[in-house]
N, C-alpha and C positions, 0 to 999 in steps of 0.2 A: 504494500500500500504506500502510496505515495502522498506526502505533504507537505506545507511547505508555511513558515511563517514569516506574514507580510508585516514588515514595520515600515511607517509611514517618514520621511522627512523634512516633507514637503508639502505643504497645505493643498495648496493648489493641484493637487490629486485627485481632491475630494470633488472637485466640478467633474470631473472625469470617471470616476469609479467612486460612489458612494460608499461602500461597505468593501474596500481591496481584499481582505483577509475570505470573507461570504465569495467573492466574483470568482479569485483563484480556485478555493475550494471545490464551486461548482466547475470548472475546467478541470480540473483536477480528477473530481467524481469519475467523469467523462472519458477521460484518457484511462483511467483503471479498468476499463469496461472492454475493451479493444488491445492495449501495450502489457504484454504478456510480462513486462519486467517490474513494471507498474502494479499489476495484479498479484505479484508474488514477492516482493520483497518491502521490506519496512526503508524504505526512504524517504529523508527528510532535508529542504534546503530554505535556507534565509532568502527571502527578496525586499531588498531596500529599495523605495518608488523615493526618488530623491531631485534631486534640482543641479543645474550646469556648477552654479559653486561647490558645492559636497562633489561634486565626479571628480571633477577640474584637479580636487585636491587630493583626491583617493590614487587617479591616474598619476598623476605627480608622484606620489609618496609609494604608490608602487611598481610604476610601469615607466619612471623616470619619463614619462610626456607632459611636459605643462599644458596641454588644452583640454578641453571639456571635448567627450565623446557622449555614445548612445546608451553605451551596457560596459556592465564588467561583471568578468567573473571570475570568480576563486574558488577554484576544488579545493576541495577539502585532502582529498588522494591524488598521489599519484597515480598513471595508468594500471600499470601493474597488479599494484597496491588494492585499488579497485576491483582491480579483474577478481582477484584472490578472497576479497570479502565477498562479492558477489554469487561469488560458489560455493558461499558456506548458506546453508539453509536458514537459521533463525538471527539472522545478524539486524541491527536496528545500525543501518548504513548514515551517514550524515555527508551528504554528497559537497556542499559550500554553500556559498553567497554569491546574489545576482545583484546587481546596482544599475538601476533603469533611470535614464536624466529624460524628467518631463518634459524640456525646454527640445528636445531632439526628436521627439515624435509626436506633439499637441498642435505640429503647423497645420492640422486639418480642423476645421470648425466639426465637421460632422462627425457626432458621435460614433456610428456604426466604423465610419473608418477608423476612426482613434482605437477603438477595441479591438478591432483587426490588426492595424499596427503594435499596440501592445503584447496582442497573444504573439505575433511572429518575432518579439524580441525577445518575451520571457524565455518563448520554449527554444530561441536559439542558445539563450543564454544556459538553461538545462544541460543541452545537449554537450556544453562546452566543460557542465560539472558531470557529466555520466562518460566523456573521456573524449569527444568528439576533437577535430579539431579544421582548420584549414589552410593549413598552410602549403599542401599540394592539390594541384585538380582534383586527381584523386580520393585524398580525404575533404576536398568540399564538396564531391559529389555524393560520398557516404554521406556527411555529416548532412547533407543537404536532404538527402532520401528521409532522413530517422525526422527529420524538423518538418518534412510533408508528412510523414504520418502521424506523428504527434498533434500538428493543427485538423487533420481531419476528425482526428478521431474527435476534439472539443468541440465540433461546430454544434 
């Protein structure tokens, strides 16, 4: 089972997702019902809904870039490391932390889009804590497959 706890940092969220912790949940529900890894194991990740000042300075302080980006993410494991608790049965897994800057994806007035644009960052950002990654075709094209069926499965 997968979960995931939403802390807010940023007010100006709340025009956008009223109850974030409720909205992920039910996406959440959704992908357990279809993502067989979802369905059988105890994972659990942080997601920060936060603002371009808070990125700016996370990015800075961990990825040595001074500018404000869209998402971050921190596994908690290495790949490995990962693979290895994953194939132990009753493990309660803590995948990391995702950090979403509102200022990078609220350029759209219309709601429907903004929660479209949202789902396609959290669960990119997921995928980058379950080992994904892209920095070849290759792995952008895997990582890009698991991030199409993850949003299918929520609509």
């Amino acid at each position: 089972m997968i979960k995931a706890d939403v802390l807010v940092n940023n007010k100006a969220w709340k025009k956008y997702i009223s109850e974030p912790n409720d909205y992920l949940e039910n996406k959440l529900r959704k992908a357990r019902k279809t993502i067989s890894v979802f369905k059988t194991k105890k994972l659990n990740f942080t997601l920060l809904l936060s603002g371009s000042n808070e990125i700016k300075k996370l990015n800075k302080k961990f990825r040595k870039k001074n500018k404000s980006t869209d998402i971050l993410s921190f596994p908690f494991h290495e790949n490995f490391f990962l693979y290895k608790l994953m194939k132990k049965v009753d493990n309660d897994i803590y995948l990391g932390d995702i950090i979403i800057n509102l200022d990078k994806i609220s350029k759209d007035k219309n709601k429907q889009k903004f929660l479209i644009a949202f789902d396609k960052i959290w669960i990119h950002g997921l995928t980058h804590l379950l080992g994904y990654r892209h920095k070849s075709n290759r792995d952008f094209s895997k990582m890009n497959k698991v991030e199409n069926k993850i949003f299918k499965s929520i609509k």
